[in-house]
N, CA and C atoms as a LAMMPS dump frame, in Angstrom:
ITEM: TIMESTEP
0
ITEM: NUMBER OF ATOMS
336
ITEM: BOX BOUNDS ff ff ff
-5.0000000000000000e+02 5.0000000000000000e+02
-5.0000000000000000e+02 5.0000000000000000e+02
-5.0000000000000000e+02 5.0000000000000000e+02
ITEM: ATOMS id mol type element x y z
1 1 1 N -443.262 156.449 7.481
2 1 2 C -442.672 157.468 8.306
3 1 3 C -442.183 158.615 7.436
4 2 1 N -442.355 159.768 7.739
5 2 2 C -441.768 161.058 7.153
6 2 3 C -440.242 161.332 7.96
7 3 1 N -439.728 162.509 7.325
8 3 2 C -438.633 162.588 7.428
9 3 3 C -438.473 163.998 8.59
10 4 1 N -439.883 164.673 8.388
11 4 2 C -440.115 165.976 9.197
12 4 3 C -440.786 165.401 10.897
13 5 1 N -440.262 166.306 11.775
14 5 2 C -440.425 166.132 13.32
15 5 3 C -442.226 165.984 12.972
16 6 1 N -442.489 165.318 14.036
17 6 2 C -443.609 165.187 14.725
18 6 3 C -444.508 166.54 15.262
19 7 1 N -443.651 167.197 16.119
20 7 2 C -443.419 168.522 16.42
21 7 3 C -442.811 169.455 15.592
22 8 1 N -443.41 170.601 15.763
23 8 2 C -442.738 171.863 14.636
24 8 3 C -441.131 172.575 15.336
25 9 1 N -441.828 172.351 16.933
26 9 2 C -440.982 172.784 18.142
27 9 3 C -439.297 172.224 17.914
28 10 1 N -439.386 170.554 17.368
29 10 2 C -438.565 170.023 17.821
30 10 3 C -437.594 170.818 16.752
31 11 1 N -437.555 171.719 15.52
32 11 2 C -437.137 171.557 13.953
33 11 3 C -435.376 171.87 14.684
34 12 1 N -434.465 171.318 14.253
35 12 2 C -433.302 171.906 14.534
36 12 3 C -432.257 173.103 13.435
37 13 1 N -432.777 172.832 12.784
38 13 2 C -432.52 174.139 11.574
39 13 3 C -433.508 174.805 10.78
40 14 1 N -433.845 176.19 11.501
41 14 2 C -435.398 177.176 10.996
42 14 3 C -434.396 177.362 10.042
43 15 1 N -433.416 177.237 8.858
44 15 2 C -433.629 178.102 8.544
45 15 3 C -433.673 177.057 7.303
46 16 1 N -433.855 175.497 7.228
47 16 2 C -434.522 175.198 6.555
48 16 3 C -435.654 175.694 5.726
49 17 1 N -436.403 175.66 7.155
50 17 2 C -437.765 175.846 6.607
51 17 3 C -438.783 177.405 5.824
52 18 1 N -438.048 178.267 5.968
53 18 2 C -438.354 179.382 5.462
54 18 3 C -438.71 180.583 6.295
55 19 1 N -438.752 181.476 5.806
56 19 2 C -438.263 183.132 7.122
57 19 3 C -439.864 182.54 7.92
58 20 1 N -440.915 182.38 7.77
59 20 2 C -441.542 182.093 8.861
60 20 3 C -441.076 181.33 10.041
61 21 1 N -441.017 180.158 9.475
62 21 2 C -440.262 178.982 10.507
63 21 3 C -439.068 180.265 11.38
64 22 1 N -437.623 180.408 10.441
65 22 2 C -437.082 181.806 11.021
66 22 3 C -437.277 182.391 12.076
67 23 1 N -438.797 183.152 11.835
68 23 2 C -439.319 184.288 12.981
69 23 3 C -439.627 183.417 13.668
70 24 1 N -440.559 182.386 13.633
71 24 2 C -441.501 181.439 14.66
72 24 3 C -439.875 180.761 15.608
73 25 1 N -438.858 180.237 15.456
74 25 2 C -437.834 179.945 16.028
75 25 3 C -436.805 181.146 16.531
76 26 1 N -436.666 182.188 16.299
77 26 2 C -436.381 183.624 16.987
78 26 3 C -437.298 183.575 18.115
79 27 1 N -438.351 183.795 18.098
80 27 2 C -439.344 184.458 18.828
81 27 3 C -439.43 183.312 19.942
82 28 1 N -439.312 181.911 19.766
83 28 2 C -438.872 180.919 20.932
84 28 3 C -438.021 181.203 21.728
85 29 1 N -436.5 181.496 20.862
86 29 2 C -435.575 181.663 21.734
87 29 3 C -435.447 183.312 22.146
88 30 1 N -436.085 184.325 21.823
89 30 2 C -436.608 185.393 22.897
90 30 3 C -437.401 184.967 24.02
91 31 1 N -438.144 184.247 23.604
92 31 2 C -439.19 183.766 25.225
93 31 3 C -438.086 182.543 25.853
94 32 1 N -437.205 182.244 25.744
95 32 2 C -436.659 181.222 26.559
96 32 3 C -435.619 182.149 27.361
97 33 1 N -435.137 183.52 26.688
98 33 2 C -434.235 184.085 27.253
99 33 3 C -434.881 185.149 28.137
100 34 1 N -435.804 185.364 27.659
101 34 2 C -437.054 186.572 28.601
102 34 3 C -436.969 185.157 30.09
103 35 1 N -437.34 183.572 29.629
104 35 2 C -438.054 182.89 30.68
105 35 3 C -436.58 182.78 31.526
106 36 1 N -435.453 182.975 31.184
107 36 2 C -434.057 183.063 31.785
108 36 3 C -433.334 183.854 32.912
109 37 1 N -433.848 185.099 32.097
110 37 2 C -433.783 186.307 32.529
111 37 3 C -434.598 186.609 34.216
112 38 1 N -435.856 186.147 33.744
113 38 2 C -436.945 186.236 34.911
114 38 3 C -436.364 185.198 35.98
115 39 1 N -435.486 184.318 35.631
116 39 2 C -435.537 183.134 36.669
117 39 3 C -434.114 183.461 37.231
118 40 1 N -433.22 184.287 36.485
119 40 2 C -432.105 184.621 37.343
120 40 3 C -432.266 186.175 37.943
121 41 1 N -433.069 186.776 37.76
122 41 2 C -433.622 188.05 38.691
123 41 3 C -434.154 187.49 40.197
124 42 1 N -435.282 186.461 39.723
125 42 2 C -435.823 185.952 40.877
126 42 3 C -435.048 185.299 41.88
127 43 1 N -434.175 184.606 41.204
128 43 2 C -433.018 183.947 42.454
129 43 3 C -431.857 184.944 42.837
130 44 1 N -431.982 186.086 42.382
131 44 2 C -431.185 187.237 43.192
132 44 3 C -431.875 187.38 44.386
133 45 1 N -433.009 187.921 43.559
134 45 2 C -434.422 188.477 44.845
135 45 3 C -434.364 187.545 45.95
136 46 1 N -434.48 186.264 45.896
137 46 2 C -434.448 185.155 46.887
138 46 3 C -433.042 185.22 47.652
139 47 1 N -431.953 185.699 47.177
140 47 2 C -430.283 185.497 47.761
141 47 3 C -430.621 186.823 48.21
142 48 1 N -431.086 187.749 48.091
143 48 2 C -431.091 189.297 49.039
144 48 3 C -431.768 188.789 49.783
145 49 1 N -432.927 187.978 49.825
146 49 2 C -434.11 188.166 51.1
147 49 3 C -433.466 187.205 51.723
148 50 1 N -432.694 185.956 51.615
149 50 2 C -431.769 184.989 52.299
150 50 3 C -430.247 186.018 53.18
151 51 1 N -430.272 186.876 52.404
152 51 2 C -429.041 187.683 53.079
153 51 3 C -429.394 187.944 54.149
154 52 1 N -430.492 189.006 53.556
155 52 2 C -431.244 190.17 54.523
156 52 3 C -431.708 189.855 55.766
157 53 1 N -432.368 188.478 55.848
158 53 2 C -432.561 187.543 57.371
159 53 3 C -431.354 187.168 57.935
160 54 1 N -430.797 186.754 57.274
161 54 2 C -429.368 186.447 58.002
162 54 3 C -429.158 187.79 58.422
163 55 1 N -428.715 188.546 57.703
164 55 2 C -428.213 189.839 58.854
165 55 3 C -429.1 190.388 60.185
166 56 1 N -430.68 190.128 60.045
167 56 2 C -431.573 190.517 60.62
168 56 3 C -431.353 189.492 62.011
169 57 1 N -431.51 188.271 61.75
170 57 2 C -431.311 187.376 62.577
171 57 3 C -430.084 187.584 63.674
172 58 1 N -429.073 187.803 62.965
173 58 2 C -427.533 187.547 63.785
174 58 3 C -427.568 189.178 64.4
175 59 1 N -427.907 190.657 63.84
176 59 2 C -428.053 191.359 64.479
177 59 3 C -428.923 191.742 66.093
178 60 1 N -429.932 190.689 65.651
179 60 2 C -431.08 190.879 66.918
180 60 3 C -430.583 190.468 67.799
181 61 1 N -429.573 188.674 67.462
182 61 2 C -428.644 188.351 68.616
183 61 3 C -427.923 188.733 69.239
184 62 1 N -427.031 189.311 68.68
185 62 2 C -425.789 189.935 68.801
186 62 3 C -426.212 191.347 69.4
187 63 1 N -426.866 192.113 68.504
188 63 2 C -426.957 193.317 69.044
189 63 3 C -426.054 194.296 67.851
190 64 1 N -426.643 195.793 68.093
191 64 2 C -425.849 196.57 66.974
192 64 3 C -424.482 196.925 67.313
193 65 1 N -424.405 196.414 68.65
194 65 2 C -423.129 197.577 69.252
195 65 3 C -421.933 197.151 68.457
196 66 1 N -421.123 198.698 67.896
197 66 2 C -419.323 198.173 67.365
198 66 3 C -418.796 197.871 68.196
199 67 1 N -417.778 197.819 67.146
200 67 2 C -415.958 197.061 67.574
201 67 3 C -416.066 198.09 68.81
202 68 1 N -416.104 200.036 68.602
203 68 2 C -415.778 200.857 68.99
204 68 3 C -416.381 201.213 70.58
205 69 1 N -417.36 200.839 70.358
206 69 2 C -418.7 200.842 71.926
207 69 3 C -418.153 199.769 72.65
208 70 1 N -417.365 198.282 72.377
209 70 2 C -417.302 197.815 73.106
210 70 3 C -415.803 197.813 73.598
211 71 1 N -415.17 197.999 72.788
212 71 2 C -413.504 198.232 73.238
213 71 3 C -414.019 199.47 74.345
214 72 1 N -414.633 200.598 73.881
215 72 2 C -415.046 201.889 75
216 72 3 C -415.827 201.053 76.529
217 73 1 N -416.186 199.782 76.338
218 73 2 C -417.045 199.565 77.094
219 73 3 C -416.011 198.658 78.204
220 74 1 N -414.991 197.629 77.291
221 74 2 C -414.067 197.259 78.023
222 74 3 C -413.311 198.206 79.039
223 75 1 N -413.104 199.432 78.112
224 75 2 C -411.7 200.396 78.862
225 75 3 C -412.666 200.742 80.36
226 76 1 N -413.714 200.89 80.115
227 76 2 C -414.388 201.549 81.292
228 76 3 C -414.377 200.448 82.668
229 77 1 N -414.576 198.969 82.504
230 77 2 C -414.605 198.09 83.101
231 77 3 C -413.39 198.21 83.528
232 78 1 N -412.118 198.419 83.007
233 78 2 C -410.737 198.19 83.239
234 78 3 C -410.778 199.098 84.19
235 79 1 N -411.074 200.465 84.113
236 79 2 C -411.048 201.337 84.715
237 79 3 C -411.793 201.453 86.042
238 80 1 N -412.871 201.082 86.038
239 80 2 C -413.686 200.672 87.372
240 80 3 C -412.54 200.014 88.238
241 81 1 N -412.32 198.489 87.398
242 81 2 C -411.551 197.757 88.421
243 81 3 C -410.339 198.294 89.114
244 82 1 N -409.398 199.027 88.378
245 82 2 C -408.572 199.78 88.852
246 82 3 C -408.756 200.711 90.102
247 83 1 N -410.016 201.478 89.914
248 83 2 C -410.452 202.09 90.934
249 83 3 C -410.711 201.466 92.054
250 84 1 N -411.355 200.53 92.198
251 84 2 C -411.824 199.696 93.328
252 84 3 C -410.574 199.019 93.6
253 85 1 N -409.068 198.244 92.604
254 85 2 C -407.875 198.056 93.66
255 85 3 C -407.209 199.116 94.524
256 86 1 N -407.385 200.407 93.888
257 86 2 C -406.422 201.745 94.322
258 86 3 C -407.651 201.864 95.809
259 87 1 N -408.643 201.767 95.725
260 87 2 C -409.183 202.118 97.237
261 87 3 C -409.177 200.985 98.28
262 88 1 N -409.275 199.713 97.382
263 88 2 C -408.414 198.497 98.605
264 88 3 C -407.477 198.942 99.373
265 89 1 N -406.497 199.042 98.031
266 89 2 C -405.162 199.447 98.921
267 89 3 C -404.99 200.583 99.389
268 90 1 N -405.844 201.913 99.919
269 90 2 C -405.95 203.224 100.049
270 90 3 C -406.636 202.611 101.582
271 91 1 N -406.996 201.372 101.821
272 91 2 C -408.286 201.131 103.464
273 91 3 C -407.343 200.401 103.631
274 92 1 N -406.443 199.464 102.752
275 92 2 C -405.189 198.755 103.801
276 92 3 C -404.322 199.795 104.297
277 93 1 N -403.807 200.594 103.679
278 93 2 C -402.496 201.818 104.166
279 93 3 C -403.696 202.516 105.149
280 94 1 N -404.816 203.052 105.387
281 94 2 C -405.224 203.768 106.464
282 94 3 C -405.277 202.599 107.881
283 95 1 N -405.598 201.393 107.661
284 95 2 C -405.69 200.517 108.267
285 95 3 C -404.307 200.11 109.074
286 96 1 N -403.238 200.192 108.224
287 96 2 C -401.674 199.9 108.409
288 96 3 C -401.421 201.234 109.753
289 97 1 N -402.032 202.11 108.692
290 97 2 C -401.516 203.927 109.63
291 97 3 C -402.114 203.46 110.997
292 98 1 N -403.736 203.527 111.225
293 98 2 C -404.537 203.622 112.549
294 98 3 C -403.485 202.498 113.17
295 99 1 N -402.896 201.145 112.938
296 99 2 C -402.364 200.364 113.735
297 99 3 C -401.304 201.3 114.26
298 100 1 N -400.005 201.698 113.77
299 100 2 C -398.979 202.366 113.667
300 100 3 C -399.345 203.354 114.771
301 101 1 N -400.577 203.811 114.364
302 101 2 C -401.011 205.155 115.855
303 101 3 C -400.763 204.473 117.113
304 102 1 N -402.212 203.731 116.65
305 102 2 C -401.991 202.81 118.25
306 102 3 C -400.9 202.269 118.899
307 103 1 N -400.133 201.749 118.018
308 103 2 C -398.532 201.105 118.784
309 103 3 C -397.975 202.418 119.585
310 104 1 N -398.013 203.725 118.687
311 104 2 C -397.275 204.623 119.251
312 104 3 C -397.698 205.224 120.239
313 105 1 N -399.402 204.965 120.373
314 105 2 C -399.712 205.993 121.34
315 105 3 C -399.235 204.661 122.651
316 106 1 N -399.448 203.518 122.326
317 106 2 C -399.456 202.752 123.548
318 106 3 C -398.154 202.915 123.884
319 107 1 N -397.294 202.724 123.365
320 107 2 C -395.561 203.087 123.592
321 107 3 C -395.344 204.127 124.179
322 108 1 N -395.576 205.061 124.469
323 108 2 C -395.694 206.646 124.8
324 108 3 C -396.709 206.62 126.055
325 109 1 N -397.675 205.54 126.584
326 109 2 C -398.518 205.918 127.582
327 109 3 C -397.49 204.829 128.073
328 110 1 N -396.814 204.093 127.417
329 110 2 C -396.072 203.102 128.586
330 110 3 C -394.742 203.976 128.773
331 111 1 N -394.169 204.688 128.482
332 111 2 C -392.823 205.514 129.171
333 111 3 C -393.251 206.652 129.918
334 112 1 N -395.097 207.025 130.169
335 112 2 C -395.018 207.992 131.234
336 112 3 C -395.196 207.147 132.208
């Protein structure tokens, strides 16, 4: 058995072995950090396009409308309804009045 790796790959101190070994073990760990680099860009790219559906998704559901369109959209509903109690009670008081006529006119045809 020798005392040197099997592999040149495996050497744990280039700088044993002389400025070749050196460069040849530099130039590994540039391509491991280039192969690093590429693999944490790519899993950005993948977490934007994972975002980007999610927002796409929950918007289509939901819909674009704001906070602001729908609070505006509530007040208007509020406002309808309001309208439609104020004319309830605007056909009960004419309703109340026409009775009130009638009592009086009948009261008045009964003392001639």
């Amino acid at each position: 058995m020798t005392d040197q790796p099997a592999d040149p790959d495996d050497r744990t101190s280039p700088a044993e072995d002389g400025p070749a070994a050196r460069a040849a073990h530099a130039g590994r760990e540039a391509a491991e950090r280039r192969r690093g680099v590429v693999q944490l860009v790519g899993s950005l790219l993948v977490a934007l396009a994972i975002a980007g559906g999610t927002v796409a998704a929950v918007t289509s559901k939901l819909g674009t409308t704001s906070v602001a369109a729908l609070e505006a959209r509530e007040e208007r509903a509020k406002q309808a309804e309001d309208v439609r109690e104020e004319r309830a009670k605007d056909r009960e008081d004419a309703a109340k009045d026409r009775r009130k006529a009638r009592e009086d006119a009948a009261t008045d045809r009964g003392r001639d």
